[in-house]
C-alpha positions as CSV (number, residue, x, y, z in Angstrom):
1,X,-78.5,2.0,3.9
2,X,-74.8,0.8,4.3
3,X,-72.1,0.3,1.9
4,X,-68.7,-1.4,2.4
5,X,-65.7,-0.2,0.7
6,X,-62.2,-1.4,0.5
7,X,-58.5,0.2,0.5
8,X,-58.4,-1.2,-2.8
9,X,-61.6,0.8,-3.9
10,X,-59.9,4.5,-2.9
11,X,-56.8,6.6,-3.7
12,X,-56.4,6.8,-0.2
13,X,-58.2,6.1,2.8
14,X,-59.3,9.6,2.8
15,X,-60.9,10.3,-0.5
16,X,-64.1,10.0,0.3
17,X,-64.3,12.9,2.7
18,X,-61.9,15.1,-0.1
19,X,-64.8,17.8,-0.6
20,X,-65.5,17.4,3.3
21,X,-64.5,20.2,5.6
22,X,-66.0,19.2,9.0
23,X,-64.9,15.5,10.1
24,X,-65.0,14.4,13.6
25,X,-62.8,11.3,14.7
26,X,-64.2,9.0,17.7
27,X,-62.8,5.9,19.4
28,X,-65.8,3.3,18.4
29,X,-66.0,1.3,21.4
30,X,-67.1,4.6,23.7
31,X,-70.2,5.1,20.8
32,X,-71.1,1.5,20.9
33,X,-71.1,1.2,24.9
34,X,-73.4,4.8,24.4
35,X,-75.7,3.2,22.5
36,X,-76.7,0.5,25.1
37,X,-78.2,3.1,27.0
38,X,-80.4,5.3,24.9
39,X,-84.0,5.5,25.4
40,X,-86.4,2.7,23.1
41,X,-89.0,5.3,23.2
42,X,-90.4,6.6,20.1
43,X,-91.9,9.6,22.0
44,X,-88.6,10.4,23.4
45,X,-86.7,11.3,20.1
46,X,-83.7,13.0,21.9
47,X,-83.4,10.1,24.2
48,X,-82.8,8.0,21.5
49,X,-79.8,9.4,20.2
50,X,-75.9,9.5,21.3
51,X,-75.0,13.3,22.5
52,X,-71.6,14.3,21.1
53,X,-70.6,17.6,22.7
54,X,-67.2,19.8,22.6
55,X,-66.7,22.4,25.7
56,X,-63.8,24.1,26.6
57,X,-61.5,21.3,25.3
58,X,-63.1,18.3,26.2
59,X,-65.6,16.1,24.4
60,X,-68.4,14.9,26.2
61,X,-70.1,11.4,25.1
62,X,-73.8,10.9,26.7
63,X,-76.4,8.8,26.4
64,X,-79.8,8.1,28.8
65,X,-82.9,6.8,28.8
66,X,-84.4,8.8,31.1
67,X,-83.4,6.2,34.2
68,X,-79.9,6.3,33.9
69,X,-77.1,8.0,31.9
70,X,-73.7,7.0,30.3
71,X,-71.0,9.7,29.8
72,X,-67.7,9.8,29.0
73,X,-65.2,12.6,29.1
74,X,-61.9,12.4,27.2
75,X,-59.8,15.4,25.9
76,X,-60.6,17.1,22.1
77,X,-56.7,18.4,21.7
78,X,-55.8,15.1,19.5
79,X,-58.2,13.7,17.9
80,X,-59.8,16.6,15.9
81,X,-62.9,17.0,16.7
82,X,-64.7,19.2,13.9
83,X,-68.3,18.9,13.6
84,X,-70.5,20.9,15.7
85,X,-70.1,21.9,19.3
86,X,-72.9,19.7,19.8
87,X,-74.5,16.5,17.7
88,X,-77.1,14.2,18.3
89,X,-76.6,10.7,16.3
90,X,-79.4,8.0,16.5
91,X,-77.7,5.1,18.9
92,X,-79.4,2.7,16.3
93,X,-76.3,3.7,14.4
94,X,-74.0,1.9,16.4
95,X,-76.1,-0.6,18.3
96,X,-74.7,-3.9,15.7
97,X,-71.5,-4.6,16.6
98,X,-68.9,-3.6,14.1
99,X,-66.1,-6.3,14.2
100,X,-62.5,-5.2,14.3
101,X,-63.3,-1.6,13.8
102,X,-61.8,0.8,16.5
103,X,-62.7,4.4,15.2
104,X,-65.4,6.2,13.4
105,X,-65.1,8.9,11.4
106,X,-68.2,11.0,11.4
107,X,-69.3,13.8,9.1
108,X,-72.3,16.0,9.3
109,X,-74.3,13.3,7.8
110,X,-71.8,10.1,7.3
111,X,-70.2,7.5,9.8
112,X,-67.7,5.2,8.7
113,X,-66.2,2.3,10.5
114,X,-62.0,2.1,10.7
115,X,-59.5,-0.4,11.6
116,X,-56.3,1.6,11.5
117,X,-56.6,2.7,8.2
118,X,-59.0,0.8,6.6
119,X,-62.4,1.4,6.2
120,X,-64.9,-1.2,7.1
121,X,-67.9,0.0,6.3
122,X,-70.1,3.3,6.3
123,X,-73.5,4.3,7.1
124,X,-75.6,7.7,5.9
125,X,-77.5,9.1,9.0
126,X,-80.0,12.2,9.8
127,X,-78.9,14.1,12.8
128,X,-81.8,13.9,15.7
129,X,-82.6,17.8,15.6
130,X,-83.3,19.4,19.5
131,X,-81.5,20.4,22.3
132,X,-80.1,17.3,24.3
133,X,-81.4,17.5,28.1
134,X,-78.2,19.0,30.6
135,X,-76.8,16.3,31.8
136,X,-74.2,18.6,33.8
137,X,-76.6,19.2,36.5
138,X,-77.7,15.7,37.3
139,X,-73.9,14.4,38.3
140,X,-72.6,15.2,41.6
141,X,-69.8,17.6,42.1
142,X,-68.7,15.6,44.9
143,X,-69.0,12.2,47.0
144,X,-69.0,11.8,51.2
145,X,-69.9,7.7,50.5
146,X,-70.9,8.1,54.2
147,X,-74.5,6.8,54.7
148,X,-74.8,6.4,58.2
149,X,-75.9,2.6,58.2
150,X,-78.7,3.3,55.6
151,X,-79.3,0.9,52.7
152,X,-79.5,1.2,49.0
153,X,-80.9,-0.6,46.3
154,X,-80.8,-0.7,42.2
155,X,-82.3,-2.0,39.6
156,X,-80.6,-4.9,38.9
157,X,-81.1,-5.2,34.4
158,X,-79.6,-1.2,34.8
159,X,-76.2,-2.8,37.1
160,X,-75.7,-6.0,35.0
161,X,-76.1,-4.2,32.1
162,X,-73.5,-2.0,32.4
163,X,-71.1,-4.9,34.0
164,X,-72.1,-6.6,30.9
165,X,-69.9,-3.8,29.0
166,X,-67.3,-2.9,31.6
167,X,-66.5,-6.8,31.3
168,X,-65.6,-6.4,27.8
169,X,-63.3,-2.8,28.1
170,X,-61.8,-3.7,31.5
171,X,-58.9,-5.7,32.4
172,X,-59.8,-5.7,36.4
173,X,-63.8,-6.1,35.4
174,X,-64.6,-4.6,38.9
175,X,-67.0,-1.4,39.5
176,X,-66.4,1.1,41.9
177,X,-69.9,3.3,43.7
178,X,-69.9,6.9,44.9
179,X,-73.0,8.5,46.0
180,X,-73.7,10.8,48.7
181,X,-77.2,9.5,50.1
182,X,-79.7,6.5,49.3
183,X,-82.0,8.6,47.3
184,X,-79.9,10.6,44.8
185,X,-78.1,9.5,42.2
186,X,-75.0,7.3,42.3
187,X,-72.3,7.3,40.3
188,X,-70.6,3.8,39.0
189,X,-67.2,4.1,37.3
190,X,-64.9,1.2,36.0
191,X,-61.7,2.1,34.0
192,X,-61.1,1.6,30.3
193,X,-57.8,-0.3,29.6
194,X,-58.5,-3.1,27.3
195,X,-57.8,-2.1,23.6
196,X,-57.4,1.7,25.0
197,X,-57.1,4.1,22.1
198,X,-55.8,7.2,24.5
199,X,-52.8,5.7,25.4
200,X,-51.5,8.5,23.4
201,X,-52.9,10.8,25.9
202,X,-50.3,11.6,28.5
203,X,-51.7,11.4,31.9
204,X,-55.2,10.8,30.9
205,X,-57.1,8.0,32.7
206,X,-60.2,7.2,30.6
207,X,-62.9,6.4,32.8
208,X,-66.3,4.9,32.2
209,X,-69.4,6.7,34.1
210,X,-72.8,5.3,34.9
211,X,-75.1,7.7,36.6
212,X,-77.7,5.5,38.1
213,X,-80.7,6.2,40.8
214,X,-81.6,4.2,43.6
215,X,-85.0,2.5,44.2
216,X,-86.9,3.9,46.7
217,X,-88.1,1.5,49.2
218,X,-91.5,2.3,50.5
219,X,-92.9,1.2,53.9
């Protein structure tokens, strides 16, 4: 169940989190690409949420279905991350799009939708309990892009679907593929410069990852 409430409603735009000691602020556009990617199975629970997790620093935004994966990787030193080190929120959450909002602020069982400082609107959700699957080990540590005159091939719903959200966060809308042979996974990246909220960030280059496998053709 969602409510709306106004500037005009509050004290300030903070008051409803007054007797909240754990409040986690998030650039909404990263959630709502995440949330394209979750998994539609019911029998898949984790795989259905968006993975929120804080390590040495950095905050680490996943999502997968099992056939590919989203993650983004953006520093934790400004924007205050305080929940736990590691959430799981249902990507139902974010999957309607939210006009003009640009952050979230998320509690341990409260989202709400911001423009600046305005709220937009707020949402009450149940944390998906379990231990998200480590993504860590499925990404490469390094590229050669050299595959010897061998051929590769993808699913083409998993591409478009991801150009489908570069288009709307990228000024140059192009892709860019890394992989190291035709049957692991490759890596599609496109940068994030359209309505950037780390511009703050000196020297950070937010970067959007799409871990993807190849199809195996068969003889």
């Amino acid at each position: 169940m969602s409510t709306t409430t106004t500037a005009n409603q509050i004290s300030s735009p903070y008051a409803i989190y007054e007797n909240e000691t754990k409040i986690a602020t998030i650039p909404y556009e990263v959630l709502r690409v995440a949330s394209q990617f979750v998994s539609k199975d019911y029998s898949k629970q984790l795989l259905m949420g968006v993975h929120l997790k804080v390590e040495n620093e950095e905050i680490t935004i996943a999502s997968t279905d099992g056939h590919r994966l989203f993650y983004f990787k953006f520093p934790n030193n400004e924007l205050g991350f305080k929940l736990n080190k590691n959430i799981i929120i249902p990507g139902s959450v974010f999957k309607s799009q939210i006009k003009q909002a640009t952050k979230v602020l998320i509690t341990d069982n409260l989202i709400t939708f911001m423009n600046e400082e305005i709220f937009l609107s707020s949402v009450h959700y149940q944390q998906i309990p379990g231990t998200y699957p480590n993504i860590e080990q499925l990404i490469p540590d390094s590229f050669t892009n050299n595959f010897e005159g061998k051929e590769f091939s993808f699913n083409c719903d998993y591409i478009g679907q991801f150009c489908n959200q570069v288009k709307k966060l990228s000024s140059n809308k192009s892709i860019t593929f890394n992989g190291n042979k035709s049957t692991a996974p490759f890596v599609i990246t496109a940068k994030w410069d359209i309505k950037n909220p780390f511009e703050s960030l000196e020297g950070f280059n937010p970067i959007l990852n799409y871990l993807i496998m190849p199809i195996i053709k068969r003889d």
